[in-house]
C-alpha positions in Angstrom: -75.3 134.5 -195.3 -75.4 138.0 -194.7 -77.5 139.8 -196.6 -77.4 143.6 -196.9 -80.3 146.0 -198.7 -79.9 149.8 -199.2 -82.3 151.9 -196.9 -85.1 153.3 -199.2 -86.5 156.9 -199.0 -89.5 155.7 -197.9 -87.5 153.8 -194.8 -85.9 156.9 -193.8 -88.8 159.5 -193.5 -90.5 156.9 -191.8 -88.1 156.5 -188.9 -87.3 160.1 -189.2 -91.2 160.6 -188.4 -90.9 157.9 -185.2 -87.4 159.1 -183.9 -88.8 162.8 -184.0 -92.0 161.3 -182.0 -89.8 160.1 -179.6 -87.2 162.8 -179.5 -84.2 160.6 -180.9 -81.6 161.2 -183.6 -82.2 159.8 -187.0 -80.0 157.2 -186.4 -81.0 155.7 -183.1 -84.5 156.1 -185.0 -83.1 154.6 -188.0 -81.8 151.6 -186.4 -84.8 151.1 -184.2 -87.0 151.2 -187.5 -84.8 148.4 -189.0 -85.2 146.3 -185.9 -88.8 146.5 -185.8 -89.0 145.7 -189.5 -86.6 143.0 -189.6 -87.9 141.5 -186.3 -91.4 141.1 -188.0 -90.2 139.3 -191.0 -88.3 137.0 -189.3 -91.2 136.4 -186.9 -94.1 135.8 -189.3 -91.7 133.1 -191.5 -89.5 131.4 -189.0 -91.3 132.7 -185.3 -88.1 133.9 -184.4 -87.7 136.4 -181.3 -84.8 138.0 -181.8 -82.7 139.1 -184.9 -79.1 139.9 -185.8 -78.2 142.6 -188.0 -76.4 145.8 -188.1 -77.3 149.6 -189.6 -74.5 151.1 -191.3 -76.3 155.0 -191.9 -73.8 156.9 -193.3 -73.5 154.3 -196.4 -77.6 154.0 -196.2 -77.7 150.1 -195.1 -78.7 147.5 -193.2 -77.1 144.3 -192.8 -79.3 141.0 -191.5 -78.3 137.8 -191.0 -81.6 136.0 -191.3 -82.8 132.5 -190.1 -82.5 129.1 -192.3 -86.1 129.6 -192.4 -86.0 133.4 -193.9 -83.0 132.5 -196.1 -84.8 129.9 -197.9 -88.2 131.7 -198.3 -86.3 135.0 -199.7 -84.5 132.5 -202.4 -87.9 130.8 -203.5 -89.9 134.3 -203.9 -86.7 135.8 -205.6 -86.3 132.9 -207.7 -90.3 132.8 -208.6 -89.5 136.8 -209.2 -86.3 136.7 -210.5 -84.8 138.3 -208.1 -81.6 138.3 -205.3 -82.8 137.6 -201.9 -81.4 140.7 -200.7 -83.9 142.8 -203.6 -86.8 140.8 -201.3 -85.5 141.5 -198.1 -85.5 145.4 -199.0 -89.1 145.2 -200.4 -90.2 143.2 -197.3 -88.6 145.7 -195.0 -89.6 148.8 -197.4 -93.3 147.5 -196.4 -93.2 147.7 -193.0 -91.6 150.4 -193.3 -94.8 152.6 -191.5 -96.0 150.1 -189.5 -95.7 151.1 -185.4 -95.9 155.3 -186.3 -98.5 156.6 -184.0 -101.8 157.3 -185.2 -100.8 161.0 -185.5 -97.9 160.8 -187.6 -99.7 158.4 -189.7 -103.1 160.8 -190.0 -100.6 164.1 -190.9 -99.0 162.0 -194.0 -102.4 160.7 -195.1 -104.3 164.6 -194.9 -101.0 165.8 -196.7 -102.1 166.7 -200.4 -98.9 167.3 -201.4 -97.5 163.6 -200.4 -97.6 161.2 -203.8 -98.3 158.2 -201.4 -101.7 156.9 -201.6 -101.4 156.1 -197.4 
């Protein structure tokens, strides 16, 4: 089962914000971001190590094939929520979405009174 979820705004200014801390292009950084993210769910509900998916940036989305494992925990949460596994898999990823920004790029969002995010 592949399943594909649409990159969120909140995805992309976050690995806008970590490619431009590492001086790469936004899709490099993109595709990094998803990685990282992807590579964290799959670890915490099957332990895996490794992950297989694909970024396709102009359309906006990532494609995962996720473990047995991850596959049947997104159907039990979307069935308890009523939703697609693929609707779980985008608010999973949407979470981490900040997590590994350097303490810098996380500290200018936070002092920014102008950003709607309380983080």
């Amino acid at each position: 089962m592949t399943l594909t979820i649409s990159v969120s705004d909140r995805f992309r200014e976050a690995a806008t914000a970590w490619g431009d801390d590492r001086l790469m292009d936004e899709e490099d950084a993109l595709e990094t971001k998803a990685e990282q993210a992807l590579l964290e769910i799959e670890h915490l509900v099957s332990g895996a190590n490794e992950v297989e998916f694909a970024v396709d940036a102009a359309d906006g989305e990532i494609h995962h094939e996720p473990t047995d494992a991850l596959e049947a925990y997104l159907e039990r949460q979307g069935e308890a929520f009523g939703l697609e596994p693929d609707a779980v898999l985008a608010l999973h990823v949407d979470l981490f979405a900040r997590a590994f920004l350097d303490d810098e790029t996380e500290s200018a969002s936070a002092s920014d009174p102008d950003d709607p995010r309380p983080y």
